[in-house]
Backbone bond lengths (Angstrom), bond angles and torsions (degrees), N, CA, C in turn:
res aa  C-N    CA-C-N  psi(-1)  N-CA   C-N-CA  omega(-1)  CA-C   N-CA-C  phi
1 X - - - 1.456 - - 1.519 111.25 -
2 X 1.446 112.01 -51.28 1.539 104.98 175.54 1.544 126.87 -59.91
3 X 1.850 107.65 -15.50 1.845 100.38 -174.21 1.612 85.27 -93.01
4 X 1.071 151.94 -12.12 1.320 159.15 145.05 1.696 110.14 -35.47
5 X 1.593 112.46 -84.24 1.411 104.09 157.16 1.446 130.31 -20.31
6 X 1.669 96.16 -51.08 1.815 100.85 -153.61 1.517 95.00 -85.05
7 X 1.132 135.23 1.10 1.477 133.25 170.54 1.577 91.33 91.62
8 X 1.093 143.47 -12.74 1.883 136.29 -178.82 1.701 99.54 -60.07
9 X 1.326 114.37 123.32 1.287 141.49 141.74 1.722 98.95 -15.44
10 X 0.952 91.88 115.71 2.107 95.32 163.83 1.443 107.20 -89.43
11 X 1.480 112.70 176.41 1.588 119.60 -171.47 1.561 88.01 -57.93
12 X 1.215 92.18 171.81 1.791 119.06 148.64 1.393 89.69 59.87
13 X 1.071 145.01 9.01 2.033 128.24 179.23 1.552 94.01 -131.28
14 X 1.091 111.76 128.49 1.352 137.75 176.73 1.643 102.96 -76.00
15 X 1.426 126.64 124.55 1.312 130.11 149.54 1.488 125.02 -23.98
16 X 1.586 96.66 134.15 1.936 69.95 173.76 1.250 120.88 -98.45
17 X 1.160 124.48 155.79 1.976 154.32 173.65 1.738 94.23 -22.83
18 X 1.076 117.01 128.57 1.875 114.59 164.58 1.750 92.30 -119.05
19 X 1.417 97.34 117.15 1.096 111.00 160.01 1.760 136.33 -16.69
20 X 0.697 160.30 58.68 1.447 151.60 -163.37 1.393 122.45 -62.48
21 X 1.244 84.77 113.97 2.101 92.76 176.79 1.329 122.52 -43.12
22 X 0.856 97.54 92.82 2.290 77.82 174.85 1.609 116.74 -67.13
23 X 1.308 100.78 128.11 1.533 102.46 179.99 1.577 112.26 -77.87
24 X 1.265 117.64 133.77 1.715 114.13 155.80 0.768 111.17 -93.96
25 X 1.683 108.71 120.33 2.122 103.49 162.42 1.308 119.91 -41.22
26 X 1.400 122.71 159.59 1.209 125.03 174.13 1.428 106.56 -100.02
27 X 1.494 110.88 143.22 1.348 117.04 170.39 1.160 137.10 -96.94
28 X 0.946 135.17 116.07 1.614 127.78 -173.39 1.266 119.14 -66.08
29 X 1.398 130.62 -17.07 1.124 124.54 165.61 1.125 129.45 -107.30
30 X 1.369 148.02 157.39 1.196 124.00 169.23 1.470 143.02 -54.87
31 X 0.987 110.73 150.07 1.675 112.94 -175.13 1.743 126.08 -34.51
32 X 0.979 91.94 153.67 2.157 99.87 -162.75 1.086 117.31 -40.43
33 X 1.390 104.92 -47.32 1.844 114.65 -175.87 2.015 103.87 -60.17
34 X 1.569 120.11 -59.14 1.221 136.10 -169.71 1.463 92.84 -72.18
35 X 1.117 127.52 -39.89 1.992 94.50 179.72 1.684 105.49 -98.24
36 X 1.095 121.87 -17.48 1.995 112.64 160.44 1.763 95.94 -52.76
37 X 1.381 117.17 -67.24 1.520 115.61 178.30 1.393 112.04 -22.45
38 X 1.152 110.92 -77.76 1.785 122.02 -175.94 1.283 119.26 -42.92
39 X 1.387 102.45 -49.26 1.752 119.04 168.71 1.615 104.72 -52.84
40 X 1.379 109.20 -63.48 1.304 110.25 -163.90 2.128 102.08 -63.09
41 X 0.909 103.64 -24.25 1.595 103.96 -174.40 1.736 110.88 -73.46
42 X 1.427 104.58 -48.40 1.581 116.44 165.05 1.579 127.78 -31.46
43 X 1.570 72.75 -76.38 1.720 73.67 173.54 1.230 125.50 -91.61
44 X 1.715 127.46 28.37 1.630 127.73 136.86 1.264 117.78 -75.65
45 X 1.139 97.42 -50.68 2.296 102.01 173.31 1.296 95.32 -49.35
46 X 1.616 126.92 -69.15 1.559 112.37 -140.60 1.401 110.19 -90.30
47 X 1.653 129.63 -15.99 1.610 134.29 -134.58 1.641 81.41 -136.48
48 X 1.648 127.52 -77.83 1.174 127.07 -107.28 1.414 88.72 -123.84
49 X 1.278 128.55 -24.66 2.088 134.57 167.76 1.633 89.43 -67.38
50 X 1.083 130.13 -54.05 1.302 114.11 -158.75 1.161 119.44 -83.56
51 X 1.519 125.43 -42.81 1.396 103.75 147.60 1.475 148.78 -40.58
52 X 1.233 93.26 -35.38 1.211 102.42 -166.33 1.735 108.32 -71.46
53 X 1.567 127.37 -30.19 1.056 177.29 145.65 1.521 93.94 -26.34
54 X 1.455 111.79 -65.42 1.129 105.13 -174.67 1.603 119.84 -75.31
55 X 1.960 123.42 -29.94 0.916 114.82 157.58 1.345 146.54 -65.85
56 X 1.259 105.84 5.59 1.475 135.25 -162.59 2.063 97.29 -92.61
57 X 1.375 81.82 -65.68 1.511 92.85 169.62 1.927 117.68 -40.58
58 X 1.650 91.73 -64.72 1.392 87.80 -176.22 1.462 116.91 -71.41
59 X 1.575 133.70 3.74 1.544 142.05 166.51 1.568 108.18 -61.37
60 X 1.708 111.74 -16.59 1.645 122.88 -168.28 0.855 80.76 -70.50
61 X 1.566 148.62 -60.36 1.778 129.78 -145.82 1.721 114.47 -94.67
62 X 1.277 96.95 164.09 1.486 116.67 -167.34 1.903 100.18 -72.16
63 X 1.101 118.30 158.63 1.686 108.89 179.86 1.247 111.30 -83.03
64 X 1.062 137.83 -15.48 1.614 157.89 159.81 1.680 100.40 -55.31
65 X 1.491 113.71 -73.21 1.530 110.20 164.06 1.562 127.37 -38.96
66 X 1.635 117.23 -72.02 1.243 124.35 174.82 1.705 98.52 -55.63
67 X 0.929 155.17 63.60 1.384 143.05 -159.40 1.972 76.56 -174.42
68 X 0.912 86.72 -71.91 1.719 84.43 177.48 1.280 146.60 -92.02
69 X 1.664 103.93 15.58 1.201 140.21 165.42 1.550 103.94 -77.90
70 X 0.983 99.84 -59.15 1.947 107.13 -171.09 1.463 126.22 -96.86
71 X 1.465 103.88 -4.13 1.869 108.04 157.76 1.268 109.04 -140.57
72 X 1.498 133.32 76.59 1.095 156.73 106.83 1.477 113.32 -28.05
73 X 1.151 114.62 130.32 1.718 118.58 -179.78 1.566 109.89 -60.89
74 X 1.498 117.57 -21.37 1.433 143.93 179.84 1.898 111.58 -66.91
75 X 1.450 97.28 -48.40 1.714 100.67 -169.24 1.421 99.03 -114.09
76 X 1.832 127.31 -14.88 1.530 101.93 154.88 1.550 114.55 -71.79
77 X 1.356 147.76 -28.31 1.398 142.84 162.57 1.380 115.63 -57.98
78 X 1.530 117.08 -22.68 1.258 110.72 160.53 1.922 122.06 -75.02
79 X 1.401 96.38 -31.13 1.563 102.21 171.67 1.533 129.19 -72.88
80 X 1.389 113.83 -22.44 1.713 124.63 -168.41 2.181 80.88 -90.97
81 X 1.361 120.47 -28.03 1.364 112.97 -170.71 1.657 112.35 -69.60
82 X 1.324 90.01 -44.05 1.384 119.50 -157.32 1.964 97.36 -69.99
83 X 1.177 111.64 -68.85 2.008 120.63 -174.91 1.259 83.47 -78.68
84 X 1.626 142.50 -26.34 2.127 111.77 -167.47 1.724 81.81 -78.70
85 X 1.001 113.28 -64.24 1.570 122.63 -162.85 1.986 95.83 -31.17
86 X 0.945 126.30 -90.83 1.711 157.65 -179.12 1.586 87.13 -35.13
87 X 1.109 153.00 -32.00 1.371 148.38 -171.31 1.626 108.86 -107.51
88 X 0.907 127.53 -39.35 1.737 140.06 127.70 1.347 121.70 -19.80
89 X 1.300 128.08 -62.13 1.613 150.80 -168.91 1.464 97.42 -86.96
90 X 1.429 142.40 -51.46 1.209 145.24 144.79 1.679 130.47 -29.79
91 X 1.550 111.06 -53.84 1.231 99.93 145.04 1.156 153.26 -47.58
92 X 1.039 104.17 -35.27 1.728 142.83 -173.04 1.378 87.37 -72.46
93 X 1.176 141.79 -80.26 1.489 160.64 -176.60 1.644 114.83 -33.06
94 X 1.547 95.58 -49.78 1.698 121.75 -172.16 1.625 88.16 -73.96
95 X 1.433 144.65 -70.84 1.203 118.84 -159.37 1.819 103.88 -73.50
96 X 1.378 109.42 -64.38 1.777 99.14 -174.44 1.317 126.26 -93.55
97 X 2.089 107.82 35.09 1.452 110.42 143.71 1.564 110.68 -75.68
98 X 1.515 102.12 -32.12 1.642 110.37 172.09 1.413 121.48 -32.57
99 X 1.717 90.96 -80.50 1.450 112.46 -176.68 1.862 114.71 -45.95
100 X 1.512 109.13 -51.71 1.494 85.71 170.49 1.375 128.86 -79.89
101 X 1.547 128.13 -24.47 1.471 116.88 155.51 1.883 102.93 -46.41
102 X 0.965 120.89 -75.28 1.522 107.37 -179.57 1.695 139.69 -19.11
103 X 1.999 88.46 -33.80 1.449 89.14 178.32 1.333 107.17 -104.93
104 X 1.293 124.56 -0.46 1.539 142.21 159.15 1.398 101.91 -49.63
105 X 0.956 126.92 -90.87 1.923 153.03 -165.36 1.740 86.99 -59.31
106 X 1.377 144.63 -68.75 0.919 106.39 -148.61 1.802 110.48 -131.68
107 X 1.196 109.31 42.34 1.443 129.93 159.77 1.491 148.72 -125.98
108 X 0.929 149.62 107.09 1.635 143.81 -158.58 0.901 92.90 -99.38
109 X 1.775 109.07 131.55 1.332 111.99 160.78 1.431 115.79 -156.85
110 X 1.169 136.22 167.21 1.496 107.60 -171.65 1.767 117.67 -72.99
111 X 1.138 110.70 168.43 1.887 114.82 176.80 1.352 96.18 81.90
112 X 1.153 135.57 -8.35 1.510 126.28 -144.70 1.720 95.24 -66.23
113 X 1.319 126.72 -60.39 1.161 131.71 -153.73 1.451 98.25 -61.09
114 X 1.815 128.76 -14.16 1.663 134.37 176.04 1.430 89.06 -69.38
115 X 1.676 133.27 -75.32 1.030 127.01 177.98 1.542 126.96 -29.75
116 X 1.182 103.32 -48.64 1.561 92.13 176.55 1.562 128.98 -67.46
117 X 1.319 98.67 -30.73 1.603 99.81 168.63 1.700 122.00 -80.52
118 X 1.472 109.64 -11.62 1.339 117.90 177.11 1.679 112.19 -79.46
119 X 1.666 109.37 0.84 1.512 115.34 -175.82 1.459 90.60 -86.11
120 X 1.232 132.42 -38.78 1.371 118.87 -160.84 1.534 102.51 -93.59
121 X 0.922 143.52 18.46 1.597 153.36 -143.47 1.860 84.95 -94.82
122 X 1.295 106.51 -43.81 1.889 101.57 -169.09 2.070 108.59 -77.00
123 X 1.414 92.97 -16.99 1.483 101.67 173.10 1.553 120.44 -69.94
124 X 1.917 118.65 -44.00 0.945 146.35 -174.03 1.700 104.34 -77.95
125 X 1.185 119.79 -57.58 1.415 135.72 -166.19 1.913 113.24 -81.68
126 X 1.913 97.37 114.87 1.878 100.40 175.04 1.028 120.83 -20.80
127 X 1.400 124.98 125.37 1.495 106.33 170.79 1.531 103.42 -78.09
128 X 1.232 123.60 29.50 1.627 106.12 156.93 1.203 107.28 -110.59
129 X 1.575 115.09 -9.01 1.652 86.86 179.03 1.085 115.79 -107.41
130 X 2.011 109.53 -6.59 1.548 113.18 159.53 2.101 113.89 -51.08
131 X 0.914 104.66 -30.54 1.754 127.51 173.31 1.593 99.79 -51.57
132 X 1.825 122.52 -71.10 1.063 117.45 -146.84 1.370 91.37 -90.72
133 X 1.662 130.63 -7.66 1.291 113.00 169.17 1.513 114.83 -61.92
134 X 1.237 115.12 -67.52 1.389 128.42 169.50 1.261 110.42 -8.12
135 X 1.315 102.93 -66.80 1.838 123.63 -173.39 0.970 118.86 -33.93
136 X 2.018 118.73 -62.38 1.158 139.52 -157.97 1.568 101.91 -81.42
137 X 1.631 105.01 -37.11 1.898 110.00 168.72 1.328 114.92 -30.92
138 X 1.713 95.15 -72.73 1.741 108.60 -149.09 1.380 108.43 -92.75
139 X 2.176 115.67 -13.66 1.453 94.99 179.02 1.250 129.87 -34.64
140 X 1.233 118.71 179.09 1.551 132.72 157.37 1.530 101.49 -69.22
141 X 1.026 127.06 -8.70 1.841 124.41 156.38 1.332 119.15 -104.48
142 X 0.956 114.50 -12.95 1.485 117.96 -163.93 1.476 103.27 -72.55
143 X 1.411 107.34 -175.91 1.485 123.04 -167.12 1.847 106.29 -73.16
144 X 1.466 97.00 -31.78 1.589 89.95 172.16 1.143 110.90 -118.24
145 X 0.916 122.14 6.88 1.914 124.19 -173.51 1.104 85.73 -99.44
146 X 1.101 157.22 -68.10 1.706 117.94 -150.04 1.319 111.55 -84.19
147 X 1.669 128.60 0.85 1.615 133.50 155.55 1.762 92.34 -64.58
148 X 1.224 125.63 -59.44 1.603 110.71 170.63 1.169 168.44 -94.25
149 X 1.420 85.93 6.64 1.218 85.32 174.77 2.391 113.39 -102.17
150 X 1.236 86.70 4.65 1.603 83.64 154.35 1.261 124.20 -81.20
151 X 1.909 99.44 -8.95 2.092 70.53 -169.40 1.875 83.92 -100.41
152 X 1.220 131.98 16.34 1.754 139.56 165.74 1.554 95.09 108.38
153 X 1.374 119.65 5.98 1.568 108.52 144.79 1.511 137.13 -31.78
154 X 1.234 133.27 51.73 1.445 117.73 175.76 1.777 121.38 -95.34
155 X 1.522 105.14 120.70 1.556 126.42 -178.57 1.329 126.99 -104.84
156 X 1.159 111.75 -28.13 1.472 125.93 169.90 1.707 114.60 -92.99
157 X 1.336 99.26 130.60 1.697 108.15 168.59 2.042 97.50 65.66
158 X 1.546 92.11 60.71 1.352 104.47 -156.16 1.122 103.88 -148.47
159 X 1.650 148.79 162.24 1.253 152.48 129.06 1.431 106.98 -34.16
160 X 1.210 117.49 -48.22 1.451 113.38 -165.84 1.098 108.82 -101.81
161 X 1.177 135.59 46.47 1.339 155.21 -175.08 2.056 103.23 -134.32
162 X 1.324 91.08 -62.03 1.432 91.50 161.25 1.685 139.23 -51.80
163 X 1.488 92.77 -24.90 1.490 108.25 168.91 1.395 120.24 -93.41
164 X 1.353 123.93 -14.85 1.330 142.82 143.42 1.559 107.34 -32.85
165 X 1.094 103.74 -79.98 1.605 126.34 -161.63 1.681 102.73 -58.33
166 X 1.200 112.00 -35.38 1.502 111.53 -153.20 2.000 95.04 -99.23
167 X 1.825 103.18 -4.55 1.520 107.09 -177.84 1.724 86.12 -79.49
168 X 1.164 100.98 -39.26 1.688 101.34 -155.77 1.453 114.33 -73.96
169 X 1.523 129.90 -34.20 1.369 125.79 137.81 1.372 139.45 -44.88
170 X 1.353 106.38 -1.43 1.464 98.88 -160.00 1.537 95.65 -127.81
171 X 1.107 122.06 -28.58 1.291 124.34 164.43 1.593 115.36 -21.06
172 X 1.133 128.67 -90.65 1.160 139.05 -172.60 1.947 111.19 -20.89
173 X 1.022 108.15 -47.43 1.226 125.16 -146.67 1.748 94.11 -80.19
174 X 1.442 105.56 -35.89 1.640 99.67 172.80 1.457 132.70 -76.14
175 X 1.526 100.12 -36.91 1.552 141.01 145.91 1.672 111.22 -32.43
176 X 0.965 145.73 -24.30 1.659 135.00 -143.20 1.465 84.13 -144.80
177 X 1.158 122.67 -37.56 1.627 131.43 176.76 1.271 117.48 -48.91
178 X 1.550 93.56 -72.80 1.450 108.05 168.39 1.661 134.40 -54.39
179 X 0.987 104.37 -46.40 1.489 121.33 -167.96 1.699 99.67 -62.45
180 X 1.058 141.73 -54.39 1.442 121.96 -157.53 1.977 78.71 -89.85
181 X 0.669 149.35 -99.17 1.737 119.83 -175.62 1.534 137.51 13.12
182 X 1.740 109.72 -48.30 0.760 99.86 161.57 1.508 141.26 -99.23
183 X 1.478 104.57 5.08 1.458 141.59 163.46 1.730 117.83 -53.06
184 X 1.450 99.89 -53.30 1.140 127.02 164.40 2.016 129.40 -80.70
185 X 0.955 88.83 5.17 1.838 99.93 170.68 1.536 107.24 -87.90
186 X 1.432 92.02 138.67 1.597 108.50 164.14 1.439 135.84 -56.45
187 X 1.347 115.64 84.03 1.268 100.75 -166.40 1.438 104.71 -76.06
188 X 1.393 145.78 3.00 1.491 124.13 170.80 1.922 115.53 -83.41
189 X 1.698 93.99 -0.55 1.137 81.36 160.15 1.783 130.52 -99.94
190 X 1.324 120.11 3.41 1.505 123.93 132.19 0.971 116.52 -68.80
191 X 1.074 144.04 -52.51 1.541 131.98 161.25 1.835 122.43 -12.18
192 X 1.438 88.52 -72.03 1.611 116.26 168.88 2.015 108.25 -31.59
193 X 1.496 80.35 -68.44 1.417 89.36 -179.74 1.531 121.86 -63.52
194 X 1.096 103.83 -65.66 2.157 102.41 161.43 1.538 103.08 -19.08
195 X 1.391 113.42 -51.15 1.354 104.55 -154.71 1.547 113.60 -67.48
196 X 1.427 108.64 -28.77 1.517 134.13 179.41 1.197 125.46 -55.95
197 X 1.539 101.35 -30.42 1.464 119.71 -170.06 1.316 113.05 99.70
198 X 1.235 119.96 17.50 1.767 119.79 -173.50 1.797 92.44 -77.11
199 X 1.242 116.70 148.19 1.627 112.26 171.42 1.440 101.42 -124.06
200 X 1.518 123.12 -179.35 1.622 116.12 -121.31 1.911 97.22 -89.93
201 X 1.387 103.90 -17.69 1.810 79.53 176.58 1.631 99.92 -78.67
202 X 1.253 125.39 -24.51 1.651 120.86 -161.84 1.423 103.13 -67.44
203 X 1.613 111.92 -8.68 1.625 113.95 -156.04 1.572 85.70 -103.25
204 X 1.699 126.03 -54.94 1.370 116.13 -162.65 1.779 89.70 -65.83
205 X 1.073 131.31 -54.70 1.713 137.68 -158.01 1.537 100.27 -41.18
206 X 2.034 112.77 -56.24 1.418 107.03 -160.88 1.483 116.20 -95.51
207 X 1.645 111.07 -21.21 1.133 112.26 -175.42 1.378 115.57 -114.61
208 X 1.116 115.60 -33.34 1.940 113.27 -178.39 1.685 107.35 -94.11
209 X 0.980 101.83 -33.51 1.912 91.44 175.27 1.537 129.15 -55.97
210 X 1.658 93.16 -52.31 1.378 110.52 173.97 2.046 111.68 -53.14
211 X 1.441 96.97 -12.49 1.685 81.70 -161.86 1.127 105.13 -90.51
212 X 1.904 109.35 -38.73 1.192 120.57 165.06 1.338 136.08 -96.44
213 X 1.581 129.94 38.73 1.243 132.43 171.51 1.512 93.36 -94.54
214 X 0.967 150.47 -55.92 1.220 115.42 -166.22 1.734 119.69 -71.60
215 X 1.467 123.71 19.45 1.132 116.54 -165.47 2.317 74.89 -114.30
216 X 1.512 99.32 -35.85 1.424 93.15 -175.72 1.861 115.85 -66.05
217 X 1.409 125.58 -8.72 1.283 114.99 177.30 1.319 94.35 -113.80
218 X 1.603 140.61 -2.29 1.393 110.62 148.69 1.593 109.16 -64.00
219 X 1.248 125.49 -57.62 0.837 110.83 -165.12 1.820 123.13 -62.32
220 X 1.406 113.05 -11.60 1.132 104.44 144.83 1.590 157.34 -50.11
221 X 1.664 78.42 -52.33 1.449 80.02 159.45 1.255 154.53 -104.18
222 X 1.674 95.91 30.73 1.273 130.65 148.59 1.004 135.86 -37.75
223 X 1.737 99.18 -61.80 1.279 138.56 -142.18 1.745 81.92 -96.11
224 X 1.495 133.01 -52.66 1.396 127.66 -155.62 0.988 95.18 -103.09
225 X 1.626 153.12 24.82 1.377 156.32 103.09 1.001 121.63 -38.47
226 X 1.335 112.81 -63.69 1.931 122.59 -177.92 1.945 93.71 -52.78
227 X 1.353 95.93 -63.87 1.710 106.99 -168.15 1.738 102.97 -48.12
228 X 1.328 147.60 -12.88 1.020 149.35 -132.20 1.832 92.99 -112.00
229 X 1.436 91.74 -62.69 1.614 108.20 -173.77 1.800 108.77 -90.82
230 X 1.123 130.50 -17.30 1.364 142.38 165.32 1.892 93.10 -21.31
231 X 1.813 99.54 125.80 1.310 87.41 135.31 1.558 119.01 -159.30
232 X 1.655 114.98 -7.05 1.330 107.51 172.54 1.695 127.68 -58.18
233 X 1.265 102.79 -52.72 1.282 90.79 164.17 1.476 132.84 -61.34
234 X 1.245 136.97 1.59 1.089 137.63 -130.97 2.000 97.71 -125.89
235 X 1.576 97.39 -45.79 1.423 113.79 172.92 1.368 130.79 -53.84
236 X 1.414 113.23 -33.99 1.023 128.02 -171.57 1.859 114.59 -85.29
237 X 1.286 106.11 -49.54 1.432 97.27 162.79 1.814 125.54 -112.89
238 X 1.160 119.55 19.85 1.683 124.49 126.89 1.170 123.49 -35.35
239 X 1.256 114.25 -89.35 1.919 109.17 171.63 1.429 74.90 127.06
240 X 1.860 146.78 -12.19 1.141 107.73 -174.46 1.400 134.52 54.70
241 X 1.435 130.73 43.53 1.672 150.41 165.82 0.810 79.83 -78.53
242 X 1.632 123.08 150.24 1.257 130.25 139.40 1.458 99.71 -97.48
243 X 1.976 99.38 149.83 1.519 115.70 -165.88 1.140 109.01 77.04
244 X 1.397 150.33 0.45 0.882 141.56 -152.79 1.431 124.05 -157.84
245 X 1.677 131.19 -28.59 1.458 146.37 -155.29 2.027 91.94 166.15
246 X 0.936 119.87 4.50 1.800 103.14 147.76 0.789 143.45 -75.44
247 X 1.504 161.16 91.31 1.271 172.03 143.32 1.382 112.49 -17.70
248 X 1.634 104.31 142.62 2.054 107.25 -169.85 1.587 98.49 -63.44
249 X 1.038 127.30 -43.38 1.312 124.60 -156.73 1.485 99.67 -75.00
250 X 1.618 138.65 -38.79 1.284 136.76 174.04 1.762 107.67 -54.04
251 X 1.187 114.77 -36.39 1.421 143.12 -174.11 2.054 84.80 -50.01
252 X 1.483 93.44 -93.10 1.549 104.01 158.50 1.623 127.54 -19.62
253 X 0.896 124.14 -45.44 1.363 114.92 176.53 1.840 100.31 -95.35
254 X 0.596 136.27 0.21 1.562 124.82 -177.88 1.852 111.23 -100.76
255 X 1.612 85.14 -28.74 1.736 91.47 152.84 1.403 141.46 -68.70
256 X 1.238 101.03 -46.46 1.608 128.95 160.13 1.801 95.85 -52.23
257 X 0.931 119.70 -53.43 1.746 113.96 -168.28 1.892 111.28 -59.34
258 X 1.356 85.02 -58.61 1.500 90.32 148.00 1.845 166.79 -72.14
259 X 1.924 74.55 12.86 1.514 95.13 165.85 1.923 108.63 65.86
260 X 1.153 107.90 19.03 1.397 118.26 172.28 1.971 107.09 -95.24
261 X 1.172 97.27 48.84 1.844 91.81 179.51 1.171 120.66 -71.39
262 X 1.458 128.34 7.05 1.427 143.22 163.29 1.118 110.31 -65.45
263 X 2.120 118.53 -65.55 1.004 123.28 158.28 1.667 143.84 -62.26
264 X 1.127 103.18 -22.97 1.383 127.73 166.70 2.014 110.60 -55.73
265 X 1.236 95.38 -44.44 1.629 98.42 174.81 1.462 115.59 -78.94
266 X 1.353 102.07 -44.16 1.828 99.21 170.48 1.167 105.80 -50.09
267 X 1.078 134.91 -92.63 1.218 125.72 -165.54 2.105 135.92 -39.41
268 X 1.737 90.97 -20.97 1.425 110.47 145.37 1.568 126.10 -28.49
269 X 1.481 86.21 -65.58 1.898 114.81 -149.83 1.600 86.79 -84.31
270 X 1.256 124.95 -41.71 1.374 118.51 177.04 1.565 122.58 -49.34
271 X 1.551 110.58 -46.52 1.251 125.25 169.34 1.566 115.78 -59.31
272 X 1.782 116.54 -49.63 1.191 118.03 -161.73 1.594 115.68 -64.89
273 X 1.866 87.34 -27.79 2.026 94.55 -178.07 1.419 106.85 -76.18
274 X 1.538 102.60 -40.76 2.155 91.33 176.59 1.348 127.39 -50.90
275 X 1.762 92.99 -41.24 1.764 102.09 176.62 1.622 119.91 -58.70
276 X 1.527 115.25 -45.50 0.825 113.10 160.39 1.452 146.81 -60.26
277 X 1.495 108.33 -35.47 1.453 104.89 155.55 1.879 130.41 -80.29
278 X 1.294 101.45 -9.23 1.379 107.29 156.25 1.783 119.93 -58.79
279 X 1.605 97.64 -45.71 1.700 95.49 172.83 1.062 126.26 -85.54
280 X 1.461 133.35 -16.89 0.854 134.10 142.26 1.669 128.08 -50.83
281 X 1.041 122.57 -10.04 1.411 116.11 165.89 1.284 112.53 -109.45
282 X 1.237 118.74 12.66 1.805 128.91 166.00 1.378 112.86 -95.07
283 X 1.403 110.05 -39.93 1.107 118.95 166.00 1.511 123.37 -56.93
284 X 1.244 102.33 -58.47 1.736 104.89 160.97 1.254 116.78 -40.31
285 X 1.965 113.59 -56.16 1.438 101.66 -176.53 1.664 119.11 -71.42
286 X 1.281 128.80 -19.82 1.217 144.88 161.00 1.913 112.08 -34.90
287 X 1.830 101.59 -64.67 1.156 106.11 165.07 1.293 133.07 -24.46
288 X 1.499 79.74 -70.59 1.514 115.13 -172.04 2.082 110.25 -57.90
289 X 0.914 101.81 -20.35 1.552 114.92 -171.19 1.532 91.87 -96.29
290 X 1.051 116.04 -60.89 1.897 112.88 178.72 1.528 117.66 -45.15
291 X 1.606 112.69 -37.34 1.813 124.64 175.21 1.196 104.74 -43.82
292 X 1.668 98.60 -73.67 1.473 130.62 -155.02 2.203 89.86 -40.52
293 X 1.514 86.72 -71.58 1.470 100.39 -156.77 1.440 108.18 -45.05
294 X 1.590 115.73 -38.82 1.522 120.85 177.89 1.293 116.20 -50.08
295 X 1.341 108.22 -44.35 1.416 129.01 -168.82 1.637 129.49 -71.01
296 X 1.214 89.05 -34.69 1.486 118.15 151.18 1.024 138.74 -61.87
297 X 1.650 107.54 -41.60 1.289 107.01 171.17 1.635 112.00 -121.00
């Protein structure tokens, strides 16, 4: 009677069950419907009005017109300049954005921490005055142009001046990619391998490439995106020839100057679909590189 009184459980009867609260995490943002909203509002203002805007525009011309808006002997020499140049400068980027993330992540040496902040210097710095630096470098007056261009070095007001410019923007982007990737790699699995007898290309080929190639063709196609639409730096030491050192996007503004915004957008939409199906097949190979490697390992 008294464990009765005293509220104590008697033999043989099980306590009863207390409900358990379920906790909901808290969210920091607002609820699903109100931030899809916001999202969805964003990118109509900033992404999806203006395109759309812009194809709208170029729907004004006849297909005969837009047909001869965008292959002109004038704006295809601007196009073979514009994607050879930017796919060029990308390469360039893709092997010795490597090499200095590489010597970033896994070397001490003094200045280093100057170097590292001197990678983002093309992120921070106008692209017009990244342009007129270039300029004043490689002219035929400049600090290295008149060392080259006597021995028939010419870099400025050049194709290869443009690929200059578009290495030096684009840098960063392969650089910043890479580096916390390779920050984050296993080194006991070189270890592993050393121990095996693998020697040092068998080690970057089977074990460090695979981990970081897909971080190396984002950062590619970073790099030949930025290089694609680039143009402050780019104007200034081109020289602007047409046929010769014009760029699509200069192409673009000289239309616009001339109140041709019909044509001015074609040649837009021409660019925007290449770019896009260019990333789209990085993306694929990206995929395709994430399978493989999963699958593998």
């Amino acid at each position: 009677m008294s464990a009765l009184i005293s509220g104590a459980p008697s033999a043989g009867v099980a306590p009863p069950l207390r409900a358990s609260a379920k906790r909901t995490p808290q969210r920091v943002l607002p609820g699903f419907r109100l931030t899809l909203g916001y999202t969805v509002l964003y990118l109509s203002l900033i992404v999806l009005i203006p395109i759309t805007a812009l194809f709208f525009k170029t729907f004004t011309l006849t297909w005969e017109q837009f047909v001869f808006a965008v292959t002109s002997p004038r704006v295809m020499a601007s196009y073979r300049l514009t994607f050879g140049a930017s796919l060029i400068a990308a390469l360039v980027n893709l092997v010795f954005g490597l090499l200095l993330a590489w010597v970033l992540v896994r070397y001490r040496f003094p200045g280093k921490k100057i170097v590292d902040a001197l990678v983002d210097l093309p992120f921070a710095l106008p692209t017009a005055v990244a342009g007129i630096s270039l300029t004043a470098l490689l002219a035929g007056n400049g600090w290295l142009g008149q060392y080259l261009e006597p021995l028939g070095i010419k870099l400025a007001f050049t194709p290869a001046g443009v690929v200059i410019a578009l290495i030096f923007v684009g840098m960063p982007f392969v650089v910043r990619t890479v580096q916390p990737v390779l920050e984050d790699a296993e080194k006991e699995l070189e270890e592993a391998a050393t121990a095996l007898g693998a020697n040092r290309l068998q080690i970057f080929t089977k074990v460090i490439f695979p981990h970081i190639a897909p971080a190396l063709l984002t950062g590619f196609a970073m790099a030949f995106a930025r290089a694609i639409g680039e143009y402050g730096s780019v104007i200034f030491i081109a020289g602007n020839m047409p046929m010769v050192s014009e760029i699509t996007p200069l192409i673009i503004i000289g239309k616009l100057e001339q109140y041709d915004y019909a044509g001015a957008t074609a040649v837009a939409v021409v660019m925007l679909v290449l770019s896009f199906i260019l990333l789209l097949v990085i993306n694929a190979l990206q995929a395709w590189q994430r399978k493989n490697t999963g699958a593998s390992s």
